[in-house]
C-alpha positions as CSV (number, residue, x, y, z in Angstrom):
1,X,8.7,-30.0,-8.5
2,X,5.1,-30.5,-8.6
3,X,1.9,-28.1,-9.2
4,X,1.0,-27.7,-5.4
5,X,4.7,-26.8,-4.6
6,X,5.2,-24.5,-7.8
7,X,2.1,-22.6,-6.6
8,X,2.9,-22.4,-2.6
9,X,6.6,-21.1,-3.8
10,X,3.9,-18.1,-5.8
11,X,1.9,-17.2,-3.4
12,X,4.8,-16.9,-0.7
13,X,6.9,-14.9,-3.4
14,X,3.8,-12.2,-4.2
15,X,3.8,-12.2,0.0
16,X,7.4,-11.0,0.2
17,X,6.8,-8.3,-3.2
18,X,4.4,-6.8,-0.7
19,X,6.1,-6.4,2.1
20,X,9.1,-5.6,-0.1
21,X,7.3,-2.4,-2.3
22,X,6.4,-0.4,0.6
23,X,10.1,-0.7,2.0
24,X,11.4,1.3,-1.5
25,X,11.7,5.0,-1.0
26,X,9.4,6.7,-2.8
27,X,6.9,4.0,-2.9
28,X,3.7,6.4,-3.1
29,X,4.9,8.2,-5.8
30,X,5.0,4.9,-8.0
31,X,1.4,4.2,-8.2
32,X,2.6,1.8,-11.4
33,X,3.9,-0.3,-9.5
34,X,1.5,0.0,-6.4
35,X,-1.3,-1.2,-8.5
36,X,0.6,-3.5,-10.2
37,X,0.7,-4.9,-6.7
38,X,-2.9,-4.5,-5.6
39,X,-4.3,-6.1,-9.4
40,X,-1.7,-9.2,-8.6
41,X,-3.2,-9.9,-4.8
42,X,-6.9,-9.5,-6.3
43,X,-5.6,-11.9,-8.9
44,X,-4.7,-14.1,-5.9
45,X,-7.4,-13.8,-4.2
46,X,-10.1,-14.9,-7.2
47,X,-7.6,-17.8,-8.1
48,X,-7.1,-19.4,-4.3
49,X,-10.9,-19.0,-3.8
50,X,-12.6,-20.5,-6.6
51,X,-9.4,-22.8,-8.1
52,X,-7.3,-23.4,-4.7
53,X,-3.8,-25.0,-4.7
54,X,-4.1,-29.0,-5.0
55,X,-2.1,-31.2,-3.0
56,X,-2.7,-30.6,0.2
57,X,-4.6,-33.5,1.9
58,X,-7.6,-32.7,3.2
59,X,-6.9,-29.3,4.2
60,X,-7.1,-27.5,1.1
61,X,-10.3,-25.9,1.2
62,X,-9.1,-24.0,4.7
63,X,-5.2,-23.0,3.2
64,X,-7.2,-21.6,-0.5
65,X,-9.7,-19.5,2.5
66,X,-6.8,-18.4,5.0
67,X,-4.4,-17.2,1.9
68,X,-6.8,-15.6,0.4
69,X,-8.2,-13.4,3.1
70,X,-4.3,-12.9,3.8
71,X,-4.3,-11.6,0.3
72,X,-7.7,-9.5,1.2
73,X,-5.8,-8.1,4.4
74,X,-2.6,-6.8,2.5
75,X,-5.4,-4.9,0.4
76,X,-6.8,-3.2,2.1
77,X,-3.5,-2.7,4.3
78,X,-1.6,-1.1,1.2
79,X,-4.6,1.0,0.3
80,X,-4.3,2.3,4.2
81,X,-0.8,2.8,3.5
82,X,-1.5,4.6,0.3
83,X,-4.1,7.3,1.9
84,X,-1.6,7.6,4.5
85,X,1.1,8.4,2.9
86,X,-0.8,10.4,0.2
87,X,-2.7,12.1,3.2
88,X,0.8,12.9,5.2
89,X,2.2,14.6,1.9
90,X,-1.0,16.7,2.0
91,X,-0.7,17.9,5.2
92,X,3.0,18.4,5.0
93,X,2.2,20.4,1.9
94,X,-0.4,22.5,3.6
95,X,1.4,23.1,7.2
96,X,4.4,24.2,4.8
97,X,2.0,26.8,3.3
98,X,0.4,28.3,6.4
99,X,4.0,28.7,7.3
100,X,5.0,30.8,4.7
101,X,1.3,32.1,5.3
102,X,2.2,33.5,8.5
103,X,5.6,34.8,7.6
104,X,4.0,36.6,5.0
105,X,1.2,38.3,7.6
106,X,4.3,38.8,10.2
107,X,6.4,40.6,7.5
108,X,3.0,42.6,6.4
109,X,2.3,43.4,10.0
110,X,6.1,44.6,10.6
111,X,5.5,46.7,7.7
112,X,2.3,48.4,8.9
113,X,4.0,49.2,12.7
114,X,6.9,50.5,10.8
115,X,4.5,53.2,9.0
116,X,2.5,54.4,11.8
């Protein structure tokens, strides 16, 4: 197996590592491993942009640019995913508090009706 082929077989493995971290369960709470992810595909990008993958006739400059704005565009997709997800916990956090929020004025309100 050459270079070229050794590389293409890379680039579509770190493809299916991304798709493949954000289907674990618990992804956000492995930021290890998320970053681990991100540093690789910025990796990816700087290599296909300035070194490329030889072999390809002709065409190589356009395949080095369109995998590495593919690379660019999971980026910036797993850092959405990230804010997300870390946003959603947030919020359920916070709606799970002004639950208990309002139990707490319903009791206390109970309480004051009870007195008067």
């Amino acid at each position: 197996m050459d270079i070229g082929t050794t590389l293409i077989l890379v680039v579509t493995a770190l493809l299916g590592i991304n798709h493949m971290v954000f289907r674990l369960p618990g992804w956000e709470n492995r930021t290890a491993l998320f970053w681990c992810v991100q540093f690789t595909n910025l990796t990816a990008v700087i290599l296909l942009l300035t070194i490329g993958i030889p072999g390809f006739s002709g065409a190589t400059h356009a395949i080095n640019w369109v995998l590495g704005l593919l690379f660019v565009l999971h980026i910036v997709t797993n850092n959405g995913r990230l804010v997300a997800a870390k946003t959603g916990a947030t919020e359920a956090a916070d709606s799970a508090l002004n639950e208990k929020r309002d139990q707490i004025k319903a009791a206390l309100h109970r309480g004051n009706n009870t007195e008067e």
